[in-house]
C-alpha positions in Angstrom: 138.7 -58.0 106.2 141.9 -60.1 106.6 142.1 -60.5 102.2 138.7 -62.8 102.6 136.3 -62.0 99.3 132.7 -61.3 100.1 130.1 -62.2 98.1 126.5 -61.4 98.4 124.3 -63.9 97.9 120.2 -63.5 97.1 117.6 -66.1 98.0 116.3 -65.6 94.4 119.4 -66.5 92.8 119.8 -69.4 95.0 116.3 -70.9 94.5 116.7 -70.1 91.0 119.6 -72.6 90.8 117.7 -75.0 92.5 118.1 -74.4 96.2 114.5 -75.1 96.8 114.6 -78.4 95.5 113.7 -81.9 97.1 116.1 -84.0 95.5 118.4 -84.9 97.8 122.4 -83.1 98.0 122.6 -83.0 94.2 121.1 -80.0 93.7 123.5 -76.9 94.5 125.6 -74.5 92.1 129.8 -75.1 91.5 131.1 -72.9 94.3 134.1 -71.2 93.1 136.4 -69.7 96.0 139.7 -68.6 93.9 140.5 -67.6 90.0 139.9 -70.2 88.0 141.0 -70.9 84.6 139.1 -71.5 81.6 139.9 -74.9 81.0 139.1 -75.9 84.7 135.3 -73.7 84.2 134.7 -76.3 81.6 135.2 -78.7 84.3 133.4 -77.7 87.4 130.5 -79.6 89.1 127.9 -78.8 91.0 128.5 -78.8 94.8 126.1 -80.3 96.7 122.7 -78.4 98.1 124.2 -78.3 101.8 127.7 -77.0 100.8 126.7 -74.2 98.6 124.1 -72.8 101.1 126.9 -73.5 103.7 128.9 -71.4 101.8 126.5 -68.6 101.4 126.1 -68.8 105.2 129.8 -68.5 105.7 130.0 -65.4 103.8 127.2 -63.3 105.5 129.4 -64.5 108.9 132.2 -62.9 107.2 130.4 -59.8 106.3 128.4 -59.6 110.0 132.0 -59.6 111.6 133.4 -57.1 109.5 130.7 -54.5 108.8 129.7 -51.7 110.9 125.9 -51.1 112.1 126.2 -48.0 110.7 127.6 -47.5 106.9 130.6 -45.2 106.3 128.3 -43.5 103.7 124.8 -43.9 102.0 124.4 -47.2 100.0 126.8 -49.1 101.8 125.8 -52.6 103.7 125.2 -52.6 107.1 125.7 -55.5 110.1 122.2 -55.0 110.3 121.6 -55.9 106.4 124.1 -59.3 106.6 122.0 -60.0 109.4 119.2 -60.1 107.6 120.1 -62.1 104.5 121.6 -64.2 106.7 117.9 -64.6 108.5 116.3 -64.8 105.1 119.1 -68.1 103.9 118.2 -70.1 107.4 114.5 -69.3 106.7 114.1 -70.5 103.0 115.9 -73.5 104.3 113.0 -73.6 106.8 115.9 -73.9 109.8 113.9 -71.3 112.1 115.5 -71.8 115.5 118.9 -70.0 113.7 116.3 -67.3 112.0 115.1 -66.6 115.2 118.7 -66.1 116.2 119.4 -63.7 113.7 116.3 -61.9 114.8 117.6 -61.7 118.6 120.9 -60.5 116.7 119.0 -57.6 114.6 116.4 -56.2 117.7 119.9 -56.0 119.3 121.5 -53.4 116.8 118.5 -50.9 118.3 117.9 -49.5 114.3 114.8 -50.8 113.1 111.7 -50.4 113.3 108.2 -49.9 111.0 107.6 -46.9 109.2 104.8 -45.2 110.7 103.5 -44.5 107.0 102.9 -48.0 104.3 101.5 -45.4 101.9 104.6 -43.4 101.4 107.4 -46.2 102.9 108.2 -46.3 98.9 108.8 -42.3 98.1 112.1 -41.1 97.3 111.8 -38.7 100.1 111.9 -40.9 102.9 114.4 -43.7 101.6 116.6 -44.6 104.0 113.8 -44.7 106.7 114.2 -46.9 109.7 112.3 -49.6 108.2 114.8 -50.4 105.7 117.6 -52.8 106.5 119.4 -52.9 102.8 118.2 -51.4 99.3 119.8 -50.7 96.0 120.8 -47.0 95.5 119.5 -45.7 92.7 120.0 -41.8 90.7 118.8 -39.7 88.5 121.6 -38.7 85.9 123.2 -40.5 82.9 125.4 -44.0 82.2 122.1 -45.6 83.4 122.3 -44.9 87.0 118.5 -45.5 87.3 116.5 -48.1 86.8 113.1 -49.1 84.8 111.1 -49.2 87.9 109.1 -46.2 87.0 107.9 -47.9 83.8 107.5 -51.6 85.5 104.9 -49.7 88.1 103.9 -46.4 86.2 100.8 -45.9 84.5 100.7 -45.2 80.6 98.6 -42.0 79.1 97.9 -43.5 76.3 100.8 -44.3 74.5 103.3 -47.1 74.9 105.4 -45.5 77.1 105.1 -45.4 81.0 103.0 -48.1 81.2 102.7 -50.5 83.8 104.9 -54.0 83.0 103.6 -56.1 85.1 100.0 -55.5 86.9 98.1 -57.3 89.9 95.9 -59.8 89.4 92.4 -60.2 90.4 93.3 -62.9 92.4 96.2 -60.7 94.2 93.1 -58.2 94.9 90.5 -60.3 95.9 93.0 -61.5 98.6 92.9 -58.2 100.4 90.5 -57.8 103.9 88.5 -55.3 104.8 88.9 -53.7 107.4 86.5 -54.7 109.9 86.7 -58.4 108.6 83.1 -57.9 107.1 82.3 -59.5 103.6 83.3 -57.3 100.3 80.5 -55.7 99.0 80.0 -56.5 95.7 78.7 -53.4 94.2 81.8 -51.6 96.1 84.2 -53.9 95.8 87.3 -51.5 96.7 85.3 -49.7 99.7 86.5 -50.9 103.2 89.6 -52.4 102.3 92.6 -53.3 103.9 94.4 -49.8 103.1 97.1 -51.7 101.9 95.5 -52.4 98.5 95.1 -48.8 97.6 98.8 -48.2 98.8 99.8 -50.9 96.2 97.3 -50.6 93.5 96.1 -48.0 91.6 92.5 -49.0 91.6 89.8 -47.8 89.1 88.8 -44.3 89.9 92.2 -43.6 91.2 93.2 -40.1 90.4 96.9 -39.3 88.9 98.2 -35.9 89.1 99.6 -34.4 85.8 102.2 -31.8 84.8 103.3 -33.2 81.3 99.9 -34.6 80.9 96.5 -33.7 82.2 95.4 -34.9 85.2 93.0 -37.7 85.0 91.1 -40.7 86.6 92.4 -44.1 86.3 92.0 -45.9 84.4 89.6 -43.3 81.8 93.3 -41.2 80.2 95.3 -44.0 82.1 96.8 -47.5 80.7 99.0 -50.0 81.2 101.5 -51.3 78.7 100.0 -51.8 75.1 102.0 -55.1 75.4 99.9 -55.9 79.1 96.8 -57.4 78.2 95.4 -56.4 81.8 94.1 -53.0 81.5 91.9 -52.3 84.4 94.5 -52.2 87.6 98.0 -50.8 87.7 101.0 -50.7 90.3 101.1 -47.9 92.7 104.1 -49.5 94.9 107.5 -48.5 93.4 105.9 -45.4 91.7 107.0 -42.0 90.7 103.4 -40.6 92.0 103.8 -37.1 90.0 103.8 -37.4 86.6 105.4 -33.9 86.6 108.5 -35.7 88.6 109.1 -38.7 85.8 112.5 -39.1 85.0 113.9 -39.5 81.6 112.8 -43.3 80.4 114.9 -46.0 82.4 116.3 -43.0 84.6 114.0 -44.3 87.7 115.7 -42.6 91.3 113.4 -45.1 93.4 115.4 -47.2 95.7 114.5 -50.9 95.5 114.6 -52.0 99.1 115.7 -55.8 99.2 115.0 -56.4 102.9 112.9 -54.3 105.3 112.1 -54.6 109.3 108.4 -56.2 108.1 110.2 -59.0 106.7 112.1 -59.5 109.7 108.8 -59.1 111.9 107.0 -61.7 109.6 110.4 -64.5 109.6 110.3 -64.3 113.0 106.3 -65.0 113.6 107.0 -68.0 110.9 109.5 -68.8 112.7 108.0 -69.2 115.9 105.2 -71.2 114.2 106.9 -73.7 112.3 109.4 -74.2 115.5 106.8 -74.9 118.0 106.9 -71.7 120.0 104.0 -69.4 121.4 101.3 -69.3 118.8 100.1 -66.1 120.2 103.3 -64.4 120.4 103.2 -64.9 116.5 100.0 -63.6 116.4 100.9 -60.1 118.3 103.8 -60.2 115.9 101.2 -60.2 113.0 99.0 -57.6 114.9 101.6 -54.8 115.4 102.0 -55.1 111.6 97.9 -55.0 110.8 97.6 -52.2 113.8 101.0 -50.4 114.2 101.2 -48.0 111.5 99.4 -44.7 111.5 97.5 -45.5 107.8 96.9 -49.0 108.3 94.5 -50.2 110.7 92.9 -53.6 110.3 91.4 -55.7 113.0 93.4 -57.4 114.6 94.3 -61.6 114.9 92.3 -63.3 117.9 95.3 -64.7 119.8 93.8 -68.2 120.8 94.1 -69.4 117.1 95.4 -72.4 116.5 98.8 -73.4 115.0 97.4 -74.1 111.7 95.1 -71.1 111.2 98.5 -69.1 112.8 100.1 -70.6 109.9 97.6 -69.6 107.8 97.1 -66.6 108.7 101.1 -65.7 108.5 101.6 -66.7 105.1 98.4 -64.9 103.7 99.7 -61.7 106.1 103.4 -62.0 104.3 101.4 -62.2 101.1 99.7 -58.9 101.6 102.3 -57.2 103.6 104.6 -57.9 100.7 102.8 -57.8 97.5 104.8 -56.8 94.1 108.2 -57.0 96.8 109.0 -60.3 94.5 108.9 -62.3 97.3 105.9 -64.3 96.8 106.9 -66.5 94.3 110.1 -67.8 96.3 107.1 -68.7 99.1 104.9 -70.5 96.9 108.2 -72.7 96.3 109.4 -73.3 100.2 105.7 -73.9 101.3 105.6 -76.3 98.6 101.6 -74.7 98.1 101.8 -74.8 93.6 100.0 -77.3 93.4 96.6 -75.5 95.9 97.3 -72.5 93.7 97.3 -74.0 89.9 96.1 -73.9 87.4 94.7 -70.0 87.6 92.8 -68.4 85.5 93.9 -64.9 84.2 90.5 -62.5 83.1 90.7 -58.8 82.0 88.8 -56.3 82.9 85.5 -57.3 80.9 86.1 -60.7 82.3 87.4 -62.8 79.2 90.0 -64.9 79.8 93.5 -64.0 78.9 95.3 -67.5 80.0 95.7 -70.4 82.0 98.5 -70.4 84.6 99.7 -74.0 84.6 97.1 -75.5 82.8 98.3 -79.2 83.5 98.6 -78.2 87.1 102.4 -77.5 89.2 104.5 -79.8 89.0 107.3 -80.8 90.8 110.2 -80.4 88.6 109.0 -76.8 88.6 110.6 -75.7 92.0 113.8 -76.1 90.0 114.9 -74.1 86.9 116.6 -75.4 83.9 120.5 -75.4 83.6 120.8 -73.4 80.1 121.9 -75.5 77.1 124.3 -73.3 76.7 126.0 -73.5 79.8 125.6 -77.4 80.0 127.2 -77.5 75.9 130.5 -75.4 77.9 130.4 -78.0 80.9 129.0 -81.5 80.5 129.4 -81.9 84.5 126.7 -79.6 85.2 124.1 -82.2 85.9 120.5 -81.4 84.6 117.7 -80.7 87.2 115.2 -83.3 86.9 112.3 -83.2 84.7 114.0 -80.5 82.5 
């Protein structure tokens, strides 16, 4: 609207940068409002931390005032999705009385909701469900109008192809309740589980139905990636369950949903925590997403817990609620929680150990990535992050 240029930024790219960062107002990216010239790219300097964010901000305002809550057609942005990346800036910047804000503002747009299903929120057939606030279109068909998503989650037969690219950890699993809150039992480790692990995993003894292939149990006919050195657990979220539906290689028709109503539900129970609000409201925020859905049933959060055991109890709930979503990573950084976590210890399945995640421990300097040599060799007056 009115000639203004709206860009859409991602909390990814933005921590990537080095958004997440304690250091002060160095820290943000060169924001670039008009066409530049070469010469004057070679030139640029990092704004500071608060101006580039502020800028991000003022963009998603632009976008809220100008977009419908319903799209013209399929794939287009919604109100209701600027809303929501807006929520998702002020929470990363932990400003939570404006995430609740953007909350009020969503709830108001009457369009969202949970899924009544976790198990099948990811099938092609019911993308677009009320649940989903903003995703990346995807379609079968040529010029690469797919994706690889089917061979990041899928589960090999054998050969190279199909196999998963990245797996869950043991440690992702182990993190998983039961259902009743009773201790795992060893000898049936994956009995009485949160359903949400078998939504998300495809854990030994799994079956996969065939077409191309046989059918067969997972993970006997079934691997991963030759190049994955975890073989015993796979990714169920994200994929094509029907070996007789896989697309060509790359040709993946599975929308990737950036921002779904559980992520609002789960910002605004943070939100409340971290701003002082009614710990127990936050906790029936957390219940309605162990209890609200008709395949997922776990018992639900005693509502006299305290703030701190709220807080825990959020951040392990977003954890689960969100696993393989690529979200977890940006919260290990803005809880500033590396260094409880590191170094980890990667086994496979015969419990050998494949590597050492941070062996030296996190550090710091890690909540930032590196400004590429290349880039830096261009432009001098892109400042290094520290410790890089």
């Amino acid at each position: 609207g009115g000639g203004e240029k709206v860009v859409c930024w991602r909390g990814s790219f933005l921590e990537g940068i080095g958004l997440f960062g304690t250091c002060g107002n160095l820290w943000g990216v060169p924001v670039v409002l008009s066409e530049i010239s070469t010469s004057e790219a070679r030139n640029l300097k990092r704004s500071s931390r608060e101006d580039t964010w502020q800028q991000a901000l003022d963009d998603y305002d632009v976008a809220i005032a100008n977009l419908g809550a319903d799209a013209p057609e399929k794939g287009r942005a919604t109100k209701g999705a600027a809303l929501g990346m807006k929520m998702r800036a002020y929470l990363y910047q932990g400003k939570y009385k404006a995430v609740l804000e953007c909350v009020d503002q969503i709830d108001a747009l009457k369009k969202y909701g949970l899924f009544h299903s976790y198990a099948t929120l990811f099938d092609p057939a019911n993308e677009g469900n009320k649940e989903v606030l903003f995703d990346i279109q995807y379609i079968e068909g040529e010029n690469s109008q797919g994706t690889f998503l089917d061979q990041y989650c899928g589960t090999g037969t054998g050969s190279w192809t199909r196999g998963s690219r990245y797996v869950p950890t043991d440690d992702l699993v182990a993190a998983y309740e039961t259902v009743d809150g009773s201790p795992i039992d060893p000898e049936n480790p994956y009995e009485n589980r949160d359903p949400r692990l078998a939504f998300t995993v495809v854990l030994p003894g799994s079956y996969i139905l065939g077409h191309r292939f046989p059918s067969y149990l997972y993970p006997g006919g079934a691997f991963n990636h030759a190049g994955n050195r975890l073989k015993h657990l796979s990714t169920r979220k994200y994929r094509i369950q029907n070996e007789a539906d896989l697309p060509p290689a790359g040709q993946s028709y599975i929308n990737d949903i950036i921002l779904r109503y559980a992520d609002v539900l789960l910002s605004k129970a943070e939100a409340i925590i971290e701003s002082g609000g009614n710990v127990s409201e936050a906790i029936a925020i957390l219940n309605r997403i162990r209890t609200e859905r008709d395949d997922v049933k776990i018992s639900p959060l005693p509502l006299s817990l305290s703030r701190d055991e709220a807080r825990e109890k959020l951040r392990h709930e977003r954890r689960i609620e969100l696993a393989l979503e690529g979200r977890y990573w940006s919260d290990v950084k803005r809880w500033k929680i590396g260094k409880e976590l590191y170094p980890m210890i990667i086994k496979d399945h015969e419990g050998s150990v494949i590597e050492t995640k941070f062996p030296n421990g996190y550090l710091e300097y890690y909540d930032l990535l590196p400004i590429p040599d290349s880039e830096r060799s261009l432009n001098p007056n892109l400042e290094q992050n520290p410790g890089w």
